[in-house]
C-alpha positions as a Markdown table, in Angstrom:
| # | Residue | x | y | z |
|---|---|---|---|---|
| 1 | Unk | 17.4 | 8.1 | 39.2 |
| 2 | Unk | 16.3 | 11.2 | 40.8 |
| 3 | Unk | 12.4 | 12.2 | 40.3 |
| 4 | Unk | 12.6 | 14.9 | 38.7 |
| 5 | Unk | 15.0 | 13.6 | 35.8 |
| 6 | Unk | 13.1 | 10.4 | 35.3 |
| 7 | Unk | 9.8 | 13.1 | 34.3 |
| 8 | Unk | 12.2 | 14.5 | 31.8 |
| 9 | Unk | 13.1 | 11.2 | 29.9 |
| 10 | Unk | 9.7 | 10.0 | 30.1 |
| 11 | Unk | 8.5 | 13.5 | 29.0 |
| 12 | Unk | 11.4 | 13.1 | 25.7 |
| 13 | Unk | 10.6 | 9.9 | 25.1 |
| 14 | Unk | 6.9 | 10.5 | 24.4 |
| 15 | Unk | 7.9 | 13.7 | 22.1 |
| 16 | Unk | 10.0 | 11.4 | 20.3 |
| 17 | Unk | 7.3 | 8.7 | 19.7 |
| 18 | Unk | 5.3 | 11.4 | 18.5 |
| 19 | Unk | 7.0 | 13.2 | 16.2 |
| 20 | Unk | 7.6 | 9.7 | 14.7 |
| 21 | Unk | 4.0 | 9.2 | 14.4 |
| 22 | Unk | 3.8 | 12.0 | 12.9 |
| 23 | Unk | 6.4 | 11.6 | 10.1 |
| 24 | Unk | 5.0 | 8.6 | 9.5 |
| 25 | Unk | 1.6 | 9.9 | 8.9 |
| 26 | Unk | 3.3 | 12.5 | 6.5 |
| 27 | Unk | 4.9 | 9.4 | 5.1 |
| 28 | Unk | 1.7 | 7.6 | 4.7 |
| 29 | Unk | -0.3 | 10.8 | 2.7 |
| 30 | Unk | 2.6 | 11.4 | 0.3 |
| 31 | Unk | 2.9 | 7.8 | -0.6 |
| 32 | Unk | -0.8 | 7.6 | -1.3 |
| 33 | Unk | -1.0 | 11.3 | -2.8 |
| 34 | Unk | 1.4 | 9.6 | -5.2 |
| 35 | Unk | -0.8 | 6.2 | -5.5 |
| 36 | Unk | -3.6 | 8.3 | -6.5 |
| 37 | Unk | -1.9 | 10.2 | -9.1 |
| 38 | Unk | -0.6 | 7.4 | -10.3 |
| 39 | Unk | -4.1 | 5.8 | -11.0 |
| 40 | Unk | -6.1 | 8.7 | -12.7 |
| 41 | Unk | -3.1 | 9.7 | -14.1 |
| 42 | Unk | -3.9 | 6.3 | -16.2 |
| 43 | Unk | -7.5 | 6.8 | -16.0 |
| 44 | Unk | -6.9 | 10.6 | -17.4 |
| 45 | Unk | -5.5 | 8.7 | -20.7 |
| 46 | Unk | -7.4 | 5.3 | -20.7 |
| 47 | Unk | -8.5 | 6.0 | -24.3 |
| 48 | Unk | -4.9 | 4.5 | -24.9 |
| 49 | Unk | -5.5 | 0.4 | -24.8 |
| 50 | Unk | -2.0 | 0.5 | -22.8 |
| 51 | Unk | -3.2 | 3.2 | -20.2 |
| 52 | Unk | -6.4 | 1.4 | -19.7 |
| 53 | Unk | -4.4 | -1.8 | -19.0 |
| 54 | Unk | -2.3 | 0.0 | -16.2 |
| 55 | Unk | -5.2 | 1.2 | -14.4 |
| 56 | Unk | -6.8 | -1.7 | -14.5 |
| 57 | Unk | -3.8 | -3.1 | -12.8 |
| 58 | Unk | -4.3 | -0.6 | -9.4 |
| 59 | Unk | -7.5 | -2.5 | -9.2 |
| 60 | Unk | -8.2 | -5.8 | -7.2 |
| 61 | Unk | -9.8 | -8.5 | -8.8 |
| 62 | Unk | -12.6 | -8.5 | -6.7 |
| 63 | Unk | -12.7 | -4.1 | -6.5 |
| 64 | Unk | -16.2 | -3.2 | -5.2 |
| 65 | Unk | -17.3 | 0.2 | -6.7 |
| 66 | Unk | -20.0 | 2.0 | -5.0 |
| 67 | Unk | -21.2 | 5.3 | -6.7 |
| 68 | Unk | -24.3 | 7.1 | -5.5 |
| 69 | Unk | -25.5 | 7.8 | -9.5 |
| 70 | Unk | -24.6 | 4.9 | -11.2 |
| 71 | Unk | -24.6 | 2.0 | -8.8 |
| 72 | Unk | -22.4 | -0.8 | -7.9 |
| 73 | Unk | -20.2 | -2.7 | -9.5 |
| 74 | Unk | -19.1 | -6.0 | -7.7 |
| 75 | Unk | -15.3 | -6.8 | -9.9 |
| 76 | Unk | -12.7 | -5.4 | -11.8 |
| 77 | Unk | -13.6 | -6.0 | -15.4 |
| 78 | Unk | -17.3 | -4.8 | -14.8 |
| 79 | Unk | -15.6 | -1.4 | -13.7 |
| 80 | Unk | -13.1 | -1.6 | -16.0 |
| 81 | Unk | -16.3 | -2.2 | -19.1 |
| 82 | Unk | -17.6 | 0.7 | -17.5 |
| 83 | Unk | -15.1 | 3.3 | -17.6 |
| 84 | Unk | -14.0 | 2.2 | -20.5 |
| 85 | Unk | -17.7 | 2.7 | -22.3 |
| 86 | Unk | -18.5 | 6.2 | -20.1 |
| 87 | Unk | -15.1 | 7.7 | -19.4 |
| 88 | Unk | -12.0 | 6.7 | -21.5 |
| 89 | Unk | -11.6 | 9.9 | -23.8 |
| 90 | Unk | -14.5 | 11.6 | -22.3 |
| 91 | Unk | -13.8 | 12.7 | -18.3 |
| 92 | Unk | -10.6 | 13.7 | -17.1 |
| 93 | Unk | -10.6 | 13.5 | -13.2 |
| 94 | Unk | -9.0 | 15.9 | -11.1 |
| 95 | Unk | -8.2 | 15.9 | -7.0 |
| 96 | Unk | -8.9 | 19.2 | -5.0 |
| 97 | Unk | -5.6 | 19.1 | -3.9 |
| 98 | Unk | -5.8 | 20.5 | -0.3 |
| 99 | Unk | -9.2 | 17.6 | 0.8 |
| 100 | Unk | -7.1 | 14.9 | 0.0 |
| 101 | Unk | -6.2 | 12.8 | 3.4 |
| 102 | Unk | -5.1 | 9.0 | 4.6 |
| 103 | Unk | -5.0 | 6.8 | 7.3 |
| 104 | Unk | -3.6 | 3.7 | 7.9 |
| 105 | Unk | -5.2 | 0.3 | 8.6 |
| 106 | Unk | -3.1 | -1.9 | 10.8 |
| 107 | Unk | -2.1 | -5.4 | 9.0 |
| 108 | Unk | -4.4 | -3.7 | 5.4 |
| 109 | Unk | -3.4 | -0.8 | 4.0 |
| 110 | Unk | -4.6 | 2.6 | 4.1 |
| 111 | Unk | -8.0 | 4.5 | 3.8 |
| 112 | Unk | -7.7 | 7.8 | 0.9 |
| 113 | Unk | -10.5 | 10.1 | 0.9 |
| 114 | Unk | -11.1 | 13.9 | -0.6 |
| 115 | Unk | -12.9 | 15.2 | -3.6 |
| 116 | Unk | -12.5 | 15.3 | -7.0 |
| 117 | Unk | -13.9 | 16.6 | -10.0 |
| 118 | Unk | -14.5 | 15.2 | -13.5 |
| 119 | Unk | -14.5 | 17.6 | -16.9 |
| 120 | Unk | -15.7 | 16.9 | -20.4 |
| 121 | Unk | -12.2 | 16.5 | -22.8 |
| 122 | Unk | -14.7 | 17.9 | -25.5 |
| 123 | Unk | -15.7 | 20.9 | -24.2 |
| 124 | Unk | -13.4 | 21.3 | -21.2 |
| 125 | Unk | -16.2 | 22.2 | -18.5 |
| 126 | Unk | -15.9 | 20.4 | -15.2 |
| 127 | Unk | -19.6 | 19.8 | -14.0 |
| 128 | Unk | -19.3 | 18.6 | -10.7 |
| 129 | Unk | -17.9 | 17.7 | -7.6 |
| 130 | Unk | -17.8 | 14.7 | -5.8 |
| 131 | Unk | -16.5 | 12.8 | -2.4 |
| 132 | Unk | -15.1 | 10.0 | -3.1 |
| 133 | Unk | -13.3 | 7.1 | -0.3 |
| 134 | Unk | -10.7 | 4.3 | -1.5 |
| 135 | Unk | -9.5 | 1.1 | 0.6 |
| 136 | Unk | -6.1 | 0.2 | -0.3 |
| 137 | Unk | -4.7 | -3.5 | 0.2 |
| 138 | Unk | -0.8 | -3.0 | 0.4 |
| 139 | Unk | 0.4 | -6.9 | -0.3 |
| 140 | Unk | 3.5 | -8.1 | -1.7 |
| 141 | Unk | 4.8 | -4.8 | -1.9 |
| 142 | Unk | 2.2 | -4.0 | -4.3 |
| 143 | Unk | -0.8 | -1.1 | -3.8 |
| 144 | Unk | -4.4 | -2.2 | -5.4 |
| 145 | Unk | -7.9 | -0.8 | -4.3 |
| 146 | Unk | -10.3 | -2.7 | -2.6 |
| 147 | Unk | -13.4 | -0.8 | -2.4 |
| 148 | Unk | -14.2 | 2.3 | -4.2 |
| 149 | Unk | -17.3 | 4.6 | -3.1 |
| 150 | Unk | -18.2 | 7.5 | -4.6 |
| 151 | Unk | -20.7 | 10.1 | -3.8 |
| 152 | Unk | -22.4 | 13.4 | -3.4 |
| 153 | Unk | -21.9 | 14.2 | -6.6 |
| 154 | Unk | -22.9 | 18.5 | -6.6 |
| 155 | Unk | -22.8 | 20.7 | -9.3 |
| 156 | Unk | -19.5 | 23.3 | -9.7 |
């Protein structure tokens, strides 16, 4: 094969590997876009015994929750007491749609991280902002966070 023309299949080949990657990637943030909806869409409603039980189920059993304010929390029902004592039919959590992002972790899962803010269901007032990172363990078929840290929590 001439040269010139093996340059040009090489040169196609690596576009095509790319633009895989890149659908994949795509793939990857829509998937977990929906993952993350999915659990503060249950922690939005977690006054609701049933709701509450469904996001505790996006949970490992051995979740590790870091939050700059509040502390850390080292298993699934400690975090699941708390939010359920502080948040459930207080806090509604929303995602700044536009920082959300993921990456993958070979032979794991995937890393989510943006920011999000939490407002009062009483008085509807969002006070703050906050960074927040989420390791994901994709086993079985099955999504459920690993490690949970949240942080520089700023004022609107």
């Amino acid at each position: 094969m001439p040269r010139r023309a093996m340059d040009k299949l090489i040169a196609i080949s690596l576009l095509l590997v790319s633009m895989s990657a890149f659908s994949s990637a795509d793939n990857l943030v829509a998937e977990m876009k929906d993952m993350d909806s999915k659990v503060f869409d249950s922690f939005n409603h977690c006054a609701d015994e049933q709701q509450l039980k469904l996001h505790e189920s996006y949970f490992a059993e051995k979740v590790e929750f870091y939050h700059d304010n509040g502390g850390v929390t080292w298993d699934r029902q400690s975090m699941i007491d708390n939010t359920k004592n502080y948040a459930c039919g207080k806090y509604t959590r929303s995602l700044v749609e536009e920082s959300f992002q993921a990456y993958s972790i070979k032979d794991f899962g995937a890393i989510t991280e943006g920011v999000h803010k939490f407002c009062s269901q009483e008085t509807g007032s969002c006070d703050g902002k906050a960074k927040f990172l989420m390791v994901w363990q994709h086993a079985n078929g099955q999504w459920q966070v690993t490690r949970v840290v949240s942080y520089g929590h700023l004022p609107n």
